[in-house]
N, C-alpha and C positions, 0 to 999 in steps of 0.2 A: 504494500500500500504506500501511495508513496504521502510525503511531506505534508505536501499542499493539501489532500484527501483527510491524513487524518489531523490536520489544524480545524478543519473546514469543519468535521464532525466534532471535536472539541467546541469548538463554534455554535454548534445545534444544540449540544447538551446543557451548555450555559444557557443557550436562549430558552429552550423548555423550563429552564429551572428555575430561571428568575422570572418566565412569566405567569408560574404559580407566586412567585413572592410578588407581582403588581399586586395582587387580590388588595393587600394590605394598603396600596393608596385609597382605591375607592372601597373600603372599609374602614376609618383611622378609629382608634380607641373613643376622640371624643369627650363630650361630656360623660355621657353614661358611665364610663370606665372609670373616669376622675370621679366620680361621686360614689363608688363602690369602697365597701370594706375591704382592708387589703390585710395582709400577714408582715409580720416585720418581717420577714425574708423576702417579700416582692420585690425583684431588682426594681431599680430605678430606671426612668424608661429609654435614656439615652443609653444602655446596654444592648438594646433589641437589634436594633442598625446593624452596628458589627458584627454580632454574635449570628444574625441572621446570613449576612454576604459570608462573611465565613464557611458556614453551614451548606449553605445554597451552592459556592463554588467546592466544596468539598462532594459534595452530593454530585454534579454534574462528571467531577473527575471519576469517580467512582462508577459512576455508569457508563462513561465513554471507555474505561480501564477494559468494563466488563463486555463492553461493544467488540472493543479489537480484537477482543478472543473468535472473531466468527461472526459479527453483525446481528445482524437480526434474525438471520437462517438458525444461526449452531446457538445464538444465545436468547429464545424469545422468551422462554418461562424467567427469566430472572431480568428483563428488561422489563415484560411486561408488569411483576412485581412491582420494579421499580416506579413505572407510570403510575401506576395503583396509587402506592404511596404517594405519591406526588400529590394526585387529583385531591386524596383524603388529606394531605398535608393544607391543598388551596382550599379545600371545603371549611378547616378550622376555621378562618377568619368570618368567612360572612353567618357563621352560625354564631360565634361568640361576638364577636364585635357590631354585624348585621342587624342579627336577631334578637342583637341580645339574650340568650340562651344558653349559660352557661349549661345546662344541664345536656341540652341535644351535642352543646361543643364537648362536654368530657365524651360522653357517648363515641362521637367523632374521633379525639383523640386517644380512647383504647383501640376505636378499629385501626386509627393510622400507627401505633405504637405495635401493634400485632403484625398489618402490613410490613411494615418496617422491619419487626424479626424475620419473617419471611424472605424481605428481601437478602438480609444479612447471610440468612442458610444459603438462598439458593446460590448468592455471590461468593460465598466461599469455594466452592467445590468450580470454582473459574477465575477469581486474584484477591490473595489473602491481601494484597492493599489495598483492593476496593472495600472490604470490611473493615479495616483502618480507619480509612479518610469517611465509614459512614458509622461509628464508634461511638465518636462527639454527638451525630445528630440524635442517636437513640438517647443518649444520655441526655440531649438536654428536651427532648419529648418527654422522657420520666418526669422529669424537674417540672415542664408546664403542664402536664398530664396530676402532679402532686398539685400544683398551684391552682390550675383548673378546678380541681375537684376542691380544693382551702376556699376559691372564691366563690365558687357555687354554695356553698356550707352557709359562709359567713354573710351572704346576702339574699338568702330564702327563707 
């Protein structure tokens, strides 16, 4: 494969990935969020930005890693995972922040935290780095997935 091909698909995977994180322009936390009970471990919200591009470009690496193994012929079941999680990743926003609903967003957030194990399996058994560089994102789904469930508690 040459150079140019696999920048190019490096290319697609970032664009898929961050246009699951648009969601979160036309969703912004808002009032509603600001007048919520929070826990004293709620990061503070200029954490999200980074922690999120971080994530997003670690996730895209991750999937293009497990793409070169054979594209989408030799690698569909652990790509399509991948998509899975994605979709479930962009649904978070407009159910918690949209809907305001925390309860449907944890909901949301066990199926993408499960997704996500899923993906993690099926990407081992094709580049133990792509289960590396996707490590951090399960770990920090646990964290909003705890948090989720602390703000939903604390404002019902």
């Amino acid at each position: 494969m040459t150079p140019g091909r696999l920048l190019l698909a490096l290319g697609g995977w970032l664009l898929l990935c961050f246009a699951a994180a648009s969601l979160g322009a036309w969703f912004p936390p808002g009032e509603w969020y600001a007048s919520l009970n929070k826990p004293a471990w709620n990061p503070p919200g200029w954490i999200f930005g980074p922690v999120w591009t971080a994530l997003y470009t670690m996730m895209a690496v991750a999937a293009w890693l497990v793409w070169r193994q054979g594209g989408w012929s030799r690698q569909r079941t652990p790509l399509v995972l991948f998509v899975v999680q994605l979709a479930l990743n962009a649904l978070w926003t407009p159910l918690f922040f949209g809907l305001h609903r925390p309860d449907l967003a944890f909901a949301g957030i066990v199926a993408l935290w499960l997704a996500i194990c899923a993906t993690l399996v099926a990407f081992r058994r094709v580049s133990r780095p792509a289960v590396w560089l996707l490590a951090p994102y399960l770990a920090w789904v646990s964290f909003a997935a705890a948090l989720n469930l602390t703000l939903w508690r604390m404002n019902s």
